[in-house]
Each structure stands twice: as C-alpha cells, then as structure tokens.
C-alpha positions in Angstrom: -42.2 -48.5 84.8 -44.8 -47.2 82.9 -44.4 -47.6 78.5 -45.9 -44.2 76.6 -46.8 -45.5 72.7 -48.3 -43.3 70.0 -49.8 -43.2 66.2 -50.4 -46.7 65.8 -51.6 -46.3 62.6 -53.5 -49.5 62.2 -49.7 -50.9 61.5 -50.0 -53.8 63.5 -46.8 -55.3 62.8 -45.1 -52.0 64.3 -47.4 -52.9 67.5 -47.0 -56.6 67.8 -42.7 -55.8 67.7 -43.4 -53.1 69.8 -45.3 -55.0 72.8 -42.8 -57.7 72.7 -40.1 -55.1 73.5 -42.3 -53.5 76.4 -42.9 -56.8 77.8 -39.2 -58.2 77.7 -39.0 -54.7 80.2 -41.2 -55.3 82.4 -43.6 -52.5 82.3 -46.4 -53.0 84.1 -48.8 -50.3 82.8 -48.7 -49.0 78.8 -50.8 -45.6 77.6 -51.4 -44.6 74.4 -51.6 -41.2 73.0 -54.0 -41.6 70.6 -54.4 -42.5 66.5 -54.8 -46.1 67.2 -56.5 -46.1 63.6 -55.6 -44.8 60.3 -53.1 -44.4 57.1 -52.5 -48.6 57.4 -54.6 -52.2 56.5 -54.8 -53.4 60.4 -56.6 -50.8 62.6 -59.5 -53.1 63.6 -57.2 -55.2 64.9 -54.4 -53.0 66.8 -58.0 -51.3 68.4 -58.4 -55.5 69.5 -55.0 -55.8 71.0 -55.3 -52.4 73.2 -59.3 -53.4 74.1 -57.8 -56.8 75.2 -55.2 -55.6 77.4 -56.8 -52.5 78.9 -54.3 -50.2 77.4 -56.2 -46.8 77.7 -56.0 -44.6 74.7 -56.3 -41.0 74.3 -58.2 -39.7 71.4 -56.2 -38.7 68.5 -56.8 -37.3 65.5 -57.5 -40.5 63.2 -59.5 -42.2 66.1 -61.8 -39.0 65.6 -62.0 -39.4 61.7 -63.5 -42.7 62.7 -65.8 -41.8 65.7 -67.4 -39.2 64.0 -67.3 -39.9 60.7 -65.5 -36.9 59.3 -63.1 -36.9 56.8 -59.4 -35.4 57.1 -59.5 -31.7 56.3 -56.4 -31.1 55.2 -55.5 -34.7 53.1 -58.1 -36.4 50.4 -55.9 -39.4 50.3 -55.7 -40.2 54.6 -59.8 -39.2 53.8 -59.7 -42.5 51.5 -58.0 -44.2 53.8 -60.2 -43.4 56.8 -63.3 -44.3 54.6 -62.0 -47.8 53.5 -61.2 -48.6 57.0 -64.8 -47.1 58.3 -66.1 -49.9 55.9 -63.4 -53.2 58.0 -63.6 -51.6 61.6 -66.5 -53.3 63.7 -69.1 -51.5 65.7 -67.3 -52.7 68.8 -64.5 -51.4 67.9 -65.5 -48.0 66.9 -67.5 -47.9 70.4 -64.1 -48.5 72.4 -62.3 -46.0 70.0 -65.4 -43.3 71.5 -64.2 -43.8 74.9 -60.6 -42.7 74.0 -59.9 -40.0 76.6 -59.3 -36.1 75.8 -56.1 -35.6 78.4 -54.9 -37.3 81.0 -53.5 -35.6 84.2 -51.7 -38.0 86.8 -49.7 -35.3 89.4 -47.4 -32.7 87.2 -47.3 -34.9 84.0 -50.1 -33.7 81.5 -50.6 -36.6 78.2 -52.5 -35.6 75.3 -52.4 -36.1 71.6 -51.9 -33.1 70.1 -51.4 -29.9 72.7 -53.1 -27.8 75.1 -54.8 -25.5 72.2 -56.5 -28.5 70.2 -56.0 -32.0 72.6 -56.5 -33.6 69.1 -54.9 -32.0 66.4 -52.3 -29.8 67.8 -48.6 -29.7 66.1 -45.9 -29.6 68.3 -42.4 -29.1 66.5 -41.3 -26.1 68.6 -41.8 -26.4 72.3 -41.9 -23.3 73.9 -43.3 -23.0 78.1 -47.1 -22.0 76.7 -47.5 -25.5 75.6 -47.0 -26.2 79.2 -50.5 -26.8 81.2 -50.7 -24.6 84.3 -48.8 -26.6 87.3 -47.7 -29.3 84.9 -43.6 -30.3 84.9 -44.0 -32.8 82.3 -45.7 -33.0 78.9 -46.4 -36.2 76.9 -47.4 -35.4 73.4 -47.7 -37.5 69.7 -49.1 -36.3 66.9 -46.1 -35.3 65.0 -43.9 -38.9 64.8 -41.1 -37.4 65.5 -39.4 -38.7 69.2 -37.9 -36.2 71.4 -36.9 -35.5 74.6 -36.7 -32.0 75.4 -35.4 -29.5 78.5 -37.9 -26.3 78.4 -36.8 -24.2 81.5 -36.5 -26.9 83.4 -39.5 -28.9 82.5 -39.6 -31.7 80.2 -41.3 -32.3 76.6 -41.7 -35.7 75.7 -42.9 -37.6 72.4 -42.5 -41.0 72.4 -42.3 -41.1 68.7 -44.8 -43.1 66.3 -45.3 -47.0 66.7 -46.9 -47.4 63.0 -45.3 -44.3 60.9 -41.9 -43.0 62.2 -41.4 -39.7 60.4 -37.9 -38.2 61.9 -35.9 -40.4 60.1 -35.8 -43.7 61.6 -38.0 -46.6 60.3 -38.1 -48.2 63.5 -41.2 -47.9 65.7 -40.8 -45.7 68.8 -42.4 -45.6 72.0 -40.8 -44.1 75.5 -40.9 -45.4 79.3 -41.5 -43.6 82.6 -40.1 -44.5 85.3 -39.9 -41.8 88.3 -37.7 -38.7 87.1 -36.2 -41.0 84.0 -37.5 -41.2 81.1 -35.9 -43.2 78.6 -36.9 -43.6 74.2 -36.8 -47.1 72.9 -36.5 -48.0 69.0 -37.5 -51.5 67.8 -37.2 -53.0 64.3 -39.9 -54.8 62.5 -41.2 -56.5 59.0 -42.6 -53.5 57.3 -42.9 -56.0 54.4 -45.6 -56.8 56.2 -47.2 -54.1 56.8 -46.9 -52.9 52.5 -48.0 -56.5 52.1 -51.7 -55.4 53.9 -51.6 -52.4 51.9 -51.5 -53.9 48.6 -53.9 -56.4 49.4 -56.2 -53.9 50.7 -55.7 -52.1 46.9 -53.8 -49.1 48.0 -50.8 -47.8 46.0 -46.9 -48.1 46.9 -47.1 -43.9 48.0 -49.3 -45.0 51.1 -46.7 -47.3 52.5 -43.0 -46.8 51.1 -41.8 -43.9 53.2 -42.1 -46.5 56.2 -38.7 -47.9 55.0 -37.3 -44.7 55.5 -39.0 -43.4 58.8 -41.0 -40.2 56.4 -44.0 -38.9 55.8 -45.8 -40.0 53.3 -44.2 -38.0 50.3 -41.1 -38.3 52.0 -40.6 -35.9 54.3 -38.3 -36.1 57.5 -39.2 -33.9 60.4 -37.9 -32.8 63.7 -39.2 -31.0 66.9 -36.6 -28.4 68.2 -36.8 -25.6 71.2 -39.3 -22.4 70.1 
C-alpha cells in the first residue's frame, strides 16, 4: 500500500495527524505531490519530517516560490507569506525542496502537481481525457485541495486532497492510498488551534488561517472538481 499526500502547506500539525494515520495502515511507501511549503508557520519543519523519512516530493507550486525566489503572481498576501518563510527555512532545506521531482511515471499511473500543460501550476477542477498523459490509466494530481476520485472513460483521476489547507468543505486533512486497482481517500482530524496558534505568533492576521476550520480557501471559498 502505497499513501499519496499533497499541499502540505508548512501545517505541520495536519502532517504529524496525518502520518500517524498512514502508519496505523501500514503503508510502506508515502509520495508527495508537491507544496510541502507555503500559506502556514511550520514549512521548515514539515520539509524535516519528509527529508527524514525519504518521502520523495514532487515540486509544487509553493516549493517553487521558495527555490527560486519568485513571488506568487497571482496573490500579494501568499507573496508575504512566501517571503517571511524565505527568511525561517534553512539552506538545507531549500536544497532538498530543489530536488523535488517534475512528474513521476511508475507503469500507467502519471503523478504530478498541477497537470500535463504546467506540472506546477495547473488547475484541475474539470477532468476531461486531455489531462490524460499519452498511455497513462491513472492520474494523480493536487493543486486544487479539493479530494476526488473520478471515472473519465474508464480511467481514473485522483486527488488525494490537501494535508495543510482542505478547501472542498471538510477541515480534515486528506491524503489517498494505492493499493493495486483500489484506491481508497482517508480524512483525519487534527488541532488546527494549533496550527492559528503558529500563525499568530509568527504576526500574521486571523484571514491567513480561519478558513482551516471550515475546510475553504482563504476568503472562504469551498470548491469542487467535477467531469469536463
């Protein structure tokens, strides 16, 4: 069994609950689709826990806004956010974020951040067979937050939701586990008290971290992914 987590967000209280779950199951390999960093207080250290267990990561939008040092084009506040925690995340860190794969390809399953056009920052909310790879079956995608499971003419879309910043509704963090043919989404509750705790420490206003109690974006938006 294989555990698929996503937009980690730098929320590691999300991760640490999380884990726990994927251990209790028994997993014996986990892969991240990317955004290890970004929006919370904690990103040096959720980049420590995946370094330590050799979790391999695939570059997602936020790890970018760290590697290279651009900002977020379309958001001045996540732009704030990704410059406070350039000035907290180690060298180290930042090193293993550059390593962060584009894609990975393992038979006819195809994982990636954001989608076959842009690998980093690529919206999928309606799945149609072009966001398919040529020969793949099954596509593993974040990005959005939102978890789904999807039948597209017979092959399968999966997100595996957000760990750090749930946005379809739930406040739970999400991931998803492979197993063969089944795949099967997980929630798991955990202290986001904790997590706004961080955030107010680290000076940032109550917008940045109370749509986590309600599983939104930040501003409060709920979204879904659907068939194109």
């Amino acid at each position: 069994m294989i555990a698929i987590i996503s937009d980690i967000h730098g929320n590691l209280p999300a991760l640490t609950a999380v884990l726990e779950r994927i251990d209790a199951l028994g997993c014996r390999q986990i892969l991240s689709l990317g955004d290890v960093v970004g929006y919370y207080a904690q990103p040096g250290e959720c980049v420590d826990v995946l370094r330590d267990r050799g979790i391999v990561n695939i570059l997602g939008n936020h790890d970018h806004y760290i590697v290279s040092g651009e900002g977020c084009p379309r958001s001045r506040l996540v732009s704030e956010i990704t410059d406070y925690q350039r000035g907290i995340i180690s060298p180290e860190q930042v090193e293993w974020l550059s390593t962060s794969r584009s894609h990975i390809v393992d038979g006819t399953d195809y994982f990636v951040h954001g989608g076959l056009d842009d690998p980093i920052d690529q919206y999928l909310y309606a799945i149609a067979d072009a966001h398919f790879p040529a020969g793949m079956r099954r596509l593993f995608a974040g990005h959005t937050h939102v978890q789904a499971v999807l039948d597209v003419n017979g092959k399968t879309f999966c997100n595996p939701g957000a760990v750090g910043q749930p946005r379809d509704g739930d406040p739970r963090a999400a991931f998803a586990t492979l197993s063969g043919d089944r795949i099967d989404l997980h929630r798991v509750g955990y202290d986001i008290d904790q997590t706004a705790f961080h955030m107010r420490n680290a000076g940032f206003p109550a917008k940045c971290y109370e749509n986590l109690y309600i599983g939104a974006q930040i501003g409060g938006r709920i979204d879904r992914i659907t068939l194109a």
